[in-house]
N, C-alpha and C positions, 0 to 999 in steps of 0.2 A: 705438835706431835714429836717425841724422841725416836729414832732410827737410830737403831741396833745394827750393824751388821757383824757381829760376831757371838757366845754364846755369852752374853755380860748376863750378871743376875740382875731380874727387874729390880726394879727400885721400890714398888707395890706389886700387892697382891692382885692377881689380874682373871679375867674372863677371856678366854681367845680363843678367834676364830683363825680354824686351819684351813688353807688351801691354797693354791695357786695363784686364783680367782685373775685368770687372764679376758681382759673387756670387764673385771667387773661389773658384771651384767644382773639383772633382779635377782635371780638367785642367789646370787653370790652375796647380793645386798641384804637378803635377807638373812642369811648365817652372820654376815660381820655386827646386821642393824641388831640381833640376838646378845651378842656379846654387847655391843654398844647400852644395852637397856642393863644391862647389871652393873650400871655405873651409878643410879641411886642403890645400888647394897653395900657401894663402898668398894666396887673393884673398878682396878682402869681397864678399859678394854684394850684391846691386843691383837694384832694377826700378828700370824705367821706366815711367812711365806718364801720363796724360793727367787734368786737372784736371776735363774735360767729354770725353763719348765723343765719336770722331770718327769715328761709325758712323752715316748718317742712316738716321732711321725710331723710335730706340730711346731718343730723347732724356729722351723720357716716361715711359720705364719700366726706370729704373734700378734693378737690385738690391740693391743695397747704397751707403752713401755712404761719403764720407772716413774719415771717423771708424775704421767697420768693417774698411774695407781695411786700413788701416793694421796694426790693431789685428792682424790676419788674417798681414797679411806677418811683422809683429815676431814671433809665436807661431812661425813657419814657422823663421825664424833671418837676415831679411834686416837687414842693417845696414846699407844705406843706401838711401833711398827717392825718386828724382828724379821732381817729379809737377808736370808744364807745360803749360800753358795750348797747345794744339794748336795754335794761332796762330803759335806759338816755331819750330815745325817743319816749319808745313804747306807752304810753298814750299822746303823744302830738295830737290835731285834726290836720288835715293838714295846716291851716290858722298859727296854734300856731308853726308848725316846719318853714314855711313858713318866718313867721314875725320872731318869737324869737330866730329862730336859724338859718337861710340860713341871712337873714336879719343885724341880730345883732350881733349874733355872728362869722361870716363868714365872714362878709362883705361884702359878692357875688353881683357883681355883671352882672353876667352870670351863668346859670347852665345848664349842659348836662346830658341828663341819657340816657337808653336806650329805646327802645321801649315796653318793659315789666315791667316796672320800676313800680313801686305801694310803696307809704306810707304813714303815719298816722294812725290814730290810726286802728287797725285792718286789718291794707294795703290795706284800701277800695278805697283811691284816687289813679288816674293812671297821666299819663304824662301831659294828656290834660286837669286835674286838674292842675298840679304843675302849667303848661305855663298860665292859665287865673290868679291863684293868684299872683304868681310872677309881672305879668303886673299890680296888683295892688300895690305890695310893688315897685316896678320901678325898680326890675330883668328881664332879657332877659332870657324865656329858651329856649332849644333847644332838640330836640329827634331824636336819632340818628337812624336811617333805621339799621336792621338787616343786616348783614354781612352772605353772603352766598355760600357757596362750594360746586361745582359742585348738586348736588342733595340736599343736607340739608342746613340749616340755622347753622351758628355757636351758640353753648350754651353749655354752662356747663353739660347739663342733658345727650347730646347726645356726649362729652366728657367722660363722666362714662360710660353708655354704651359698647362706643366705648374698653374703656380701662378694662372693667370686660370680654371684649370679646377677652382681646389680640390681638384686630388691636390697635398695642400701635403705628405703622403710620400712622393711620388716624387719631388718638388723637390728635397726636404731628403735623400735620397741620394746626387744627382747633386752634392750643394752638396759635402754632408761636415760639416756641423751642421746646425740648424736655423733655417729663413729667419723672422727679425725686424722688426721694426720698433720701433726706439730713437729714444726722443726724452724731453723734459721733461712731466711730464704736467702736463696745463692742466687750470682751472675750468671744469665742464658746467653743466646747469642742476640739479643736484642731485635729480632724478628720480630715479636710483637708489636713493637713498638715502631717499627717500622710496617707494621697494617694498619698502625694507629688502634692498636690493644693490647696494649703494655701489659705483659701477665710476671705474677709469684711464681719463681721454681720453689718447689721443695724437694728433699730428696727421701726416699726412704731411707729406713732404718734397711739393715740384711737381715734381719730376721722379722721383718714384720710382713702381715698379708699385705697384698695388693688388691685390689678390688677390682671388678671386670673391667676391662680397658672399656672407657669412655667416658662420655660428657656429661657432666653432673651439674645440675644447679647447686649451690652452695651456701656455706655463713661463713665469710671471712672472720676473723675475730682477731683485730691489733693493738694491744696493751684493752683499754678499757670499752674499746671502739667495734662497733660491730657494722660489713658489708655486705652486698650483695655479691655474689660470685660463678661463675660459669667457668667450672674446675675440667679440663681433659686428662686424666690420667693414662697413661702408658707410653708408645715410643713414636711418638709425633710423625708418623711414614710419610707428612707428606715432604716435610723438610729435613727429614735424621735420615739415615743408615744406621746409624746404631739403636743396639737392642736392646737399650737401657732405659727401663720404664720411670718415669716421675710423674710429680703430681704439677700440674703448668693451672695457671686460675688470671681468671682475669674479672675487674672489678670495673663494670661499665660506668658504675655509680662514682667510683673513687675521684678525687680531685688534688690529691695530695702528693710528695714527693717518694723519691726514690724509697725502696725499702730492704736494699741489700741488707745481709747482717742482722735484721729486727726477728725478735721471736715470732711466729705468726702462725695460728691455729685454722685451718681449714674443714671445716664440718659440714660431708656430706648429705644431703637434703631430699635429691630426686634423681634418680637415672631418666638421661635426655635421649640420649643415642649412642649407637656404637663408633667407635674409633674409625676413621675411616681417610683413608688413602686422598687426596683430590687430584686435581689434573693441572692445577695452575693455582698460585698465590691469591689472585684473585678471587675465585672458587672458596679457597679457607677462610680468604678475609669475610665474604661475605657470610661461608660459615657461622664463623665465630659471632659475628654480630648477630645473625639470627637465633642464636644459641642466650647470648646475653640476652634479648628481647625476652626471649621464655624465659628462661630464670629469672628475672627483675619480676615478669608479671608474676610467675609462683609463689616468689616467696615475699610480694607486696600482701598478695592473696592472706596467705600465713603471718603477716602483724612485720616483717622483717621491712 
């Protein structure tokens, strides 16, 4: 997949899907998988999208980062990925992103968004803008019907929701995998391992959500290797003072060495319990290992 990030002209004539699509979640899959299918007519497919959302309110509580997206769209089958700083676009009027940029520089010609889809200057045009202009520059659009489970609609908003409440499995239906948190894992203060439960810190990103403080069963995921995991996220109250949440995981299964510095994916599974205070180290230790027993047995349960 080629990445763009500035306004180069594509290289082919393309079909692209517009949006944010932050969690890339079913709906969102279904607008990109749209564009993806007009790759036997001879276009490559394409998103577009924005290096920071340009949705205010949500700045704080991004689903997913670059990395994922990315990773997300290439699986799906996109092959070119234009992703710009919202500043690039934010004062274009709809007609000017329309002609100078879907037009010219894209070379589209097809575009899919979703049914909530708004842009130009002040994201005052919606879908049914784009599809009348387009038919003037001789683009086909398309809007794609909302995507919906059992009771709700899938979206990003009721994905947060869902995952501040610890239904982190109804999250991870509407997503279509299992919501993560990837990063480098860093040196703790070796507590763990001194209960004899060596655990992964990760740290968040600052702009990403946090999910409800507590104990999650898990899938550790390291290079090609997949664990079991019994993940606590938030601010460890029985041994911090500090108010600095992270994600702490610990692999009852694990037999291998250190993993400072390794990339390493954490994909939450089940909410266990809430975060919770103890009275003595002992108390946590014993915690933790009853915490690990449930999590091994769940997600043996589940093929893991």
């Amino acid at each position: 997949m080629r990445i763009f990030r500035d306004l180069t002209v594509s290289p082919k004539p393309t079909a692209v899907a517009l949006g944010y699509f932050d969690g890339v979640h079913l709906g969102h899959k279904s607008v990109i998988k749209s564009a993806v299918d007009c790759k036997r007519e001879g276009l490559a497919p394409a998103v577009f999208t924005f290096s920071s959302t340009p949705k205010r309110g949500t700045e704080q509580s991004q689903l997913t980062g670059f990395e994922e997206k990315a990773r997300i769209f290439e699986q799906i089958g996109v092959e070119i990925l234009y992703i710009l700083d919202f500043e690039t676009v934010r004062e274009k009027t709809p007609e000017e992103f329309v002609e100078g940029v879907l037009k010219k520089v894209f070379k589209a010609e097809k575009v899919f968004c979703g049914y909530n889809y708004h842009f130009g200057k002040n994201g005052t045009a919606t879908g049914e803008v784009l599809t009348e202009l387009c038919k003037k520059y001789g683009i086909e659009a398309f809007i794609n019907k909302p995507v919906k489970m059992e009771r709700d609609y899938v979206s990003s908003t009721k994905i947060r929701e869902y995952l501040k409440e610890g239904k982190v499995q109804e999250a991870n239906k509407m997503l279509g995998y299992d919501y993560g948190i990837i990063s480098e894992s860093v040196e703790g203060r070796h507590l763990g391992a001194a209960l004899e439960t060596p655990t992964i810190n990760l740290n968040f990103e600052s702009n990403r959500l946090i999910p409800r403080y507590g104990v999650y069963a898990s899938v550790v995921i390291i290079g090609e290797e997949r664990y079991i995991g019994v993940t606590n996220i938030g601010v460890k109250p029985t041994v911090s003072e500090k108010n600095i949440p992270n994600c702490e995981t610990w692999m009852p299964l694990y037999k291998g060495g250190e993993l400072y510095g390794k990339r390493v994916e954490v994909r939450l599974q089940e909410f266990l319990r809430p975060e919770k205070k103890f009275d003595s180290l002992s108390e946590l230790k014993n915690a933790i290992k009853h915490d690990g027993d449930t999590a091994v047995k769940i997600l043996k349960q589940k093929g893991e």
